[in-house]
N, C-alpha and C positions, 0 to 999 in steps of 0.2 A: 455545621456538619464538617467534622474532620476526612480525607480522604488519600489515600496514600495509592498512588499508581506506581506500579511495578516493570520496567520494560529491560530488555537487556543493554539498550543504548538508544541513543536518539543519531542514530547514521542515518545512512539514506532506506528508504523502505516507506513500505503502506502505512504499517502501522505507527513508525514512527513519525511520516509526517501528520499522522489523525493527532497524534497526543499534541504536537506541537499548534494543531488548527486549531484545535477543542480547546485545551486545558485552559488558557488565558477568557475565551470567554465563558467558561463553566466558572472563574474565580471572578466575574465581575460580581456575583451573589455575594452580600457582605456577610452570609451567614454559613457561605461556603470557606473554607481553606484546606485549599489543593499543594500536596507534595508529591515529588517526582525521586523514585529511586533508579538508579541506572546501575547494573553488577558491571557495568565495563568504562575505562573512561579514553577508550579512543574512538576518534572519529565519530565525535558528539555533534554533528554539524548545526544541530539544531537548538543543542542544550546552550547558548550567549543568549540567542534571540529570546528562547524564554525565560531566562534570567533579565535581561531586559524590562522584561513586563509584571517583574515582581513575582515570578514562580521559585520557591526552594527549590532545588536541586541538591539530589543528596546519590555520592557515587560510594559503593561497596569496596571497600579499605584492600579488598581481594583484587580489585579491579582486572576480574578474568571472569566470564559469564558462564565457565564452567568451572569453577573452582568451588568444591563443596562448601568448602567454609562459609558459604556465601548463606548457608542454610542456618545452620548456628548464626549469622551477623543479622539476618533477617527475622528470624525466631526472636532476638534480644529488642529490634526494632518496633516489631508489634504489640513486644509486651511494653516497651516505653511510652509508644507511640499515642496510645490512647486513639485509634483511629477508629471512626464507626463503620468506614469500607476501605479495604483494600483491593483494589482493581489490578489483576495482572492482564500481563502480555506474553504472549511467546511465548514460545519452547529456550531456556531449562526453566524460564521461571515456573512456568506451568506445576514441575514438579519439583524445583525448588518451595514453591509456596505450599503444598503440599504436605512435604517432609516438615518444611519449619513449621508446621502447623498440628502434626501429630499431637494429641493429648491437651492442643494447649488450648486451655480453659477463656474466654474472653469472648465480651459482647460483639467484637468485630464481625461484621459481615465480609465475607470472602466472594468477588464477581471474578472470571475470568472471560476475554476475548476471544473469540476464536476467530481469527484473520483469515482462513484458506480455504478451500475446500481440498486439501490436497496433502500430505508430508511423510515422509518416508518409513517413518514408523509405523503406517499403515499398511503399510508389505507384509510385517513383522509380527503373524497371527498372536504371540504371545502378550505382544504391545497391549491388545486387545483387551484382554481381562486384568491387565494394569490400571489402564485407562478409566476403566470402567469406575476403578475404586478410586482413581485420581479426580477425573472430574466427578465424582458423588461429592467430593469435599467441599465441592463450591455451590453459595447457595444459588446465584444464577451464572447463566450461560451464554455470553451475548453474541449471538451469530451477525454477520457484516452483511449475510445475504439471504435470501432463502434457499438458494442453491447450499451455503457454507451450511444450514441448521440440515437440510436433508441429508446431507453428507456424514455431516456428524453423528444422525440419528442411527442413521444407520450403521455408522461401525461400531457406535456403541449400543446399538440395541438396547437402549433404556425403556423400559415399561411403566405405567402406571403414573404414581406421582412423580419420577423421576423425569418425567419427560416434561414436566411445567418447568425445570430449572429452564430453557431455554427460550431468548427469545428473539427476536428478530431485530436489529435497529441499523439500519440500510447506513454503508457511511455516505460522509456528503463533502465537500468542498467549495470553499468562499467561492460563487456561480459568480459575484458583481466582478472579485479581482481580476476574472480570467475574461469577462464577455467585454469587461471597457478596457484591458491595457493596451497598449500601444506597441507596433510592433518596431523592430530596429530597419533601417538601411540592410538589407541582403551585406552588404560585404562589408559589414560590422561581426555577420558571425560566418563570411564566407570572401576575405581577400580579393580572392582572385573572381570573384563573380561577374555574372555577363548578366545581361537583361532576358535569355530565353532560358537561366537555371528555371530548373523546379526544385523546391526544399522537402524533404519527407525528414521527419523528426521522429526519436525513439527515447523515451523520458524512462527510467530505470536504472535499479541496479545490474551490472553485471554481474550475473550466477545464471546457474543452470536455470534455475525457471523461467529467465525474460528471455534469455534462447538469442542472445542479438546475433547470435552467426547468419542463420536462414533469414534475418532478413537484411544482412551485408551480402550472401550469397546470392537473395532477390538483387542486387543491385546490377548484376552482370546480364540481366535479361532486360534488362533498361537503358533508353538512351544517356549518350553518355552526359548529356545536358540535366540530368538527374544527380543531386547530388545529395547525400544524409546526413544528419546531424545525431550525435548519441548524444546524450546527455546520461551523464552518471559517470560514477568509481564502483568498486566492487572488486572482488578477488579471479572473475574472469574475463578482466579486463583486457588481459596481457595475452589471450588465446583469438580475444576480437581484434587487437594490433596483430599478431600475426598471422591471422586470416585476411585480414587485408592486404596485407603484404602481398604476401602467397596471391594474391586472384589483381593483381597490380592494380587494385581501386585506391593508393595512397591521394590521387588528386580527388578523390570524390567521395570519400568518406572520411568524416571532418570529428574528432572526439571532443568536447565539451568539455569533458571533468564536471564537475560538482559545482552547477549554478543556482544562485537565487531571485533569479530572475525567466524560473522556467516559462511563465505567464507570455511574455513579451518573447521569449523563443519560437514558442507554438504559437504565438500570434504571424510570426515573419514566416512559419511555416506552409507549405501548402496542403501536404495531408500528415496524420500522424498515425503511426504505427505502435501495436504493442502486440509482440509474437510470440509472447507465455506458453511455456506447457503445461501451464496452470494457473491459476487464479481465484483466492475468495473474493475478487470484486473488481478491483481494475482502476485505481484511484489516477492514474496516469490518461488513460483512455478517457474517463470523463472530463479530466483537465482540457483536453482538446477537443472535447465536444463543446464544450463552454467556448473555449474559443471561436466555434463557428469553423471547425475544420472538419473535413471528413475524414471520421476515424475509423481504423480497419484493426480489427482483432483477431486473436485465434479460435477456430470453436472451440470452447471449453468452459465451462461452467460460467460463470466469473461475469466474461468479458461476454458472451450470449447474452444476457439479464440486463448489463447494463448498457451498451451497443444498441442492441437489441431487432436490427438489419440483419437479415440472410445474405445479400449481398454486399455486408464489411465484414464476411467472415469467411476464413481462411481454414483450413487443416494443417493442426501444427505441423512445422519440419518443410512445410512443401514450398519452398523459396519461389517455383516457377508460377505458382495458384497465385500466391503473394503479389508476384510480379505481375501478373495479367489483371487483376484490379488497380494496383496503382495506372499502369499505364490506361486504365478503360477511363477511370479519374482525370487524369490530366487530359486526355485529347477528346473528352466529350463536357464543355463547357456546361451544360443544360443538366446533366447527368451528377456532375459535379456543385455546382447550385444547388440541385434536388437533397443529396446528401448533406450539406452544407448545414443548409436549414432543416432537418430532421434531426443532426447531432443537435445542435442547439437548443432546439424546443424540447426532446431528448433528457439531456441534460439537467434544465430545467426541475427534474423531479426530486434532484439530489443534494437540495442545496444543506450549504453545514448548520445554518440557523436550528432544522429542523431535528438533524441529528442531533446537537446542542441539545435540545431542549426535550429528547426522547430520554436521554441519559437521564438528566435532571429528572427527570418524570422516574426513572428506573430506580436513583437512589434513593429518592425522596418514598417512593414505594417500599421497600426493603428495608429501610430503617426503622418506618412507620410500622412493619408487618409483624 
């Protein structure tokens, strides 16, 4: 079975680090061969390691993710390509794959992801009856969450047979990598460190959705022996440096950049955070459940489901809510244990094996059908 995934890049994000966890072991099938298309070719962080493991990689000559052309270079692709599923991701590809697909005659099976429960173009009433006819072109629809298919359902108010395109397939992440690594020396990722810091860790992209301001602004209601780790890049990076600045936390909020070694960060960590104003699922948050840390989310779709605790959730924006959990966390040892072990067993439900082999089950269905 030939397979061709479609993503706008493998930067930092959900979806792309799913493609980078999955795709090498969806190609140990010798009767699979998996291709990887990216419209962009910066800040691939991810696209060596799966070159590495023997995945094609193949980047659009446009190399700009909104560059139409990219529609005509895709449209010539699948007619080469001979693939019996192309899988996209993300918005443009969504209606990139779409448009290249007008009229065009072929046995290919078309799947698309839907990552969020959440994107801007659902403000945008008009979007709506777009949409409609956009994803009718795919023949499934693979929601990340149950919260992400209701979400969907409903703005698109599909009826009838239109509503089997969709189906459920929960992401998951390597549980063994994150429950056995090993954590670093505190001032390996913190210099100047003392024996009574506490570490809280925030694994994301900087943009609007992971919101890291409110909970850099949580840090000012906390002892000063508290100090945060970001981890990630992003284009609202540079708005999190100067809110730090601005509120004098430069000794206690420490940035990261872009590590591969998030496993062993949130191992050294003591609780993790992810303070989304949205979320189809929260692949960050599980990562530290795995680790055995207690993790606090925002209520909102996503991170409720997989969390799945009333008291590790938070009301987006409210630094001060934020804040009064973490410190309930650290000065109640018993309280902290209890959470510990509930992320963990938690966790647990989500392993990537599973997902792996949901997929497998989906094409091998679809192609058969």
């Amino acid at each position: 079975m030939k397979i061709l995934h479609v993503i706008n890049s493998l930067g930092l994000g959900g979806a792309e680090k799913l493609i980078e966890e999955t795709i090498p072991r969806l190609s140990e099938r010798n009767d699979f061969e998996i291709e990887v298309l990216l419209l962009s070719n910066r800040q691939n962080v991810f696209e060596e390691k799966l070159k590495k493991q023997g995945i094609s990689i193949k980047v659009s000559p446009h190399k700009n993710i909104r560059n139409p052309l990219n529609i005509i270079f895709m449209r010539k692709m699948f007619l080469k390509g001979n693939y019996d599923i192309v899988h996209a991701h993300l918005f443009p590809v969504l209606y990139f794959v779409f448009l290249s697909t007008f009229l065009l005659k072929t046995k290919t099976k078309f799947i698309y992801t839907e990552h969020s429960t959440h994107n801007k173009r659902r403000e945008i009433p008009i979007c709506r009856i777009i949409e409609k006819v956009i994803y009718g072109r795919f023949d499934k629809v693979v929601c990340i969450s149950s919260k992400v298919k209701e979400k969907l359902e409903k703005w698109l108010n599909f009826k009838g047979k239109n509503q089997d395109k969709f189906v459920i397939i929960e992401n998951g992440i390597d549980i063994e990598n994150f429950k056995n690594s090993q954590s670093y020396k505190p001032c390996y990722l913190v210099p100047e460190y003392e024996g009574n810091y506490k570490l809280i860790c925030m694994v994301g992209r900087f943009s609007e959705q992971k919101d890291q301001l409110t909970l850099i602004r949580s840090m000012l209601h906390l002892d000063n022996n508290v100090h945060l780790l970001l981890v990630g890049e992003g284009e609202k990076k540079d708005s999190s440096v100067l809110l730090v600045q601005k509120l004098n936390l430069e000794s206690r909020v420490h940035f990261l950049g872009f590590r591969e070694d998030v496993n062993r960060i949130i191992k050294t960590s003591d609780i993790v955070v992810l303070s989304s104003i949205w979320e189809g699922f929260g692949l960050a948050a599980l990562e530290g459940m795995a680790c055995r840390k207690p993790t606090i989310g925002t209520r909102v779709e996503g991170l409720m489901e997989v969390i799945g605790e009333q008291e590790m959730l938070f009301e987006v924006g409210n630094s001060q809510e934020l804040a009064d959990k973490i410190r309930i966390l650290l000065n109640d040892e018993e309280l902290y244990e209890k959470f510990a072990v509930i992320a963990e067993k938690n966790s647990e439900k989500y392993d990537i094996n599973s997902f792996v082999q949901n997929s497998l089950d989906l094409y091998l269905s679809i192609v058969n059908s």
